[in-house]
N, C-alpha and C positions, 0 to 999 in steps of 0.2 A: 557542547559546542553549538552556536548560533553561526550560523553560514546563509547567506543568502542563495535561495535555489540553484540559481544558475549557478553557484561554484560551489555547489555542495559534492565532495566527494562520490558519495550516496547518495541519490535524488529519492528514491521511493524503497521501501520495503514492502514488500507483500508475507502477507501474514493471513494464512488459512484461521479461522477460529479455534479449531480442534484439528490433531494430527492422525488421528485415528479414525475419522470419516472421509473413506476414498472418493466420496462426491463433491466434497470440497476440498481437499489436497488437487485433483486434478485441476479444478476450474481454478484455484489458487495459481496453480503450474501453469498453464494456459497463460494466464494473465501475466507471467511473470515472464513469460520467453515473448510474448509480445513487448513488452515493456523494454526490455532487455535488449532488443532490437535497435531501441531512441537514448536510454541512458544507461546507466551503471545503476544497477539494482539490484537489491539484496532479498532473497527468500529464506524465511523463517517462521519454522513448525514447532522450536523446542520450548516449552514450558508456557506457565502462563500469559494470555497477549496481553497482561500488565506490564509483564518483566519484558517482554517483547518491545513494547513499546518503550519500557525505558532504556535497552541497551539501545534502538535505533537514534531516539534521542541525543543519547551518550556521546554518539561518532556523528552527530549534526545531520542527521537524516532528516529532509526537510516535511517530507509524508508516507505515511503508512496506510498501506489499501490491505482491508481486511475484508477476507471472504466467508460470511456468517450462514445459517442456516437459511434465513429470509433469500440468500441471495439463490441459492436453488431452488427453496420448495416454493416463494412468494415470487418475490416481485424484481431478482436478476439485477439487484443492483448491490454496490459493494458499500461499503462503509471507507471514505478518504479521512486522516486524522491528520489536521496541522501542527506540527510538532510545535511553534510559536504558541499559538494562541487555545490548543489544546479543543478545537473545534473541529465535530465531525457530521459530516453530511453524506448522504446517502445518492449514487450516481447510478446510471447505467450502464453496467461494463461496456457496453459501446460505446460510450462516452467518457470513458477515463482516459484514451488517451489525448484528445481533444480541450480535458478538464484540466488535467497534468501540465499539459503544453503550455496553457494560458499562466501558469503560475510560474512554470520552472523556466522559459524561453522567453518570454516577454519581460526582459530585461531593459 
C-alpha cells in the first residue's frame, strides 16, 4: 500500500539490524519509545531486515530506521529507508526526530 506520510497508518518502523546484539536492541528500543511519543510506530526484531522491510512496506509504512552496528561502535547515526523511492540515508539519532517530522507533518 502507498499512503502519503501524514495518513499513514504506521509512520516509522524501527528495526535493530540483528536481534541478538543487546547494544543495539536497546538503542533500537530507545529510539522507538521516543518516536512512539509523536506517532504510531512499529518495532521489529524478527527475521531478516529484508523481510522486515517488506512486511513494513506491505501495511504502507512510509520509513524504516534501522539501527546497524556503525550506529554504536562509529559514528551514532541510524540508517532512515523510504519505503517510495527505496533510498536510504544515514542521520544522527538526534536528528531523527527532526528528519521524521519534515517528511511525515509537512503536509
Amino acid at each position: 500500500m502507498k499512503f502519503h506520510p501524514s495518513i499513514a497508518p504506521v509512520k516509522v518502523s524501527v528495526l535493530p539490524l540483528v536481534k541478538n546484539k543487546p547494544e543495539l536492541v536497546g538503542v533500537a528500543r530507545e529510539l522507538y519509545e521516543t518516536l512512539r511519543k509523536r506517532w504510531n510506530v512499529e518495532f521489529d526484531a524478527a527475521g531478516t531486515v529484508g523481510k522486515r522491510y517488506r512486511r513494513a512496506d506491505e501495511i504502507g509504512t512510509p520509513f524504516c530506521v534501522t539501527v546497524d552496528f556503525d550506529t554504536i561502535e562509529k559514528d551514532g547515526c541510524v540508517t532512515i529507508r523510504d519505503r517510495d523511492t527505496t533510498e536510504q540515508r544515514r542521520v544522527k539519532i538526534e536528528d531523527v526526530v527532526e528528519t521524521l517530522s519534515r517528511e511525515i507533518d509537512d503536509f
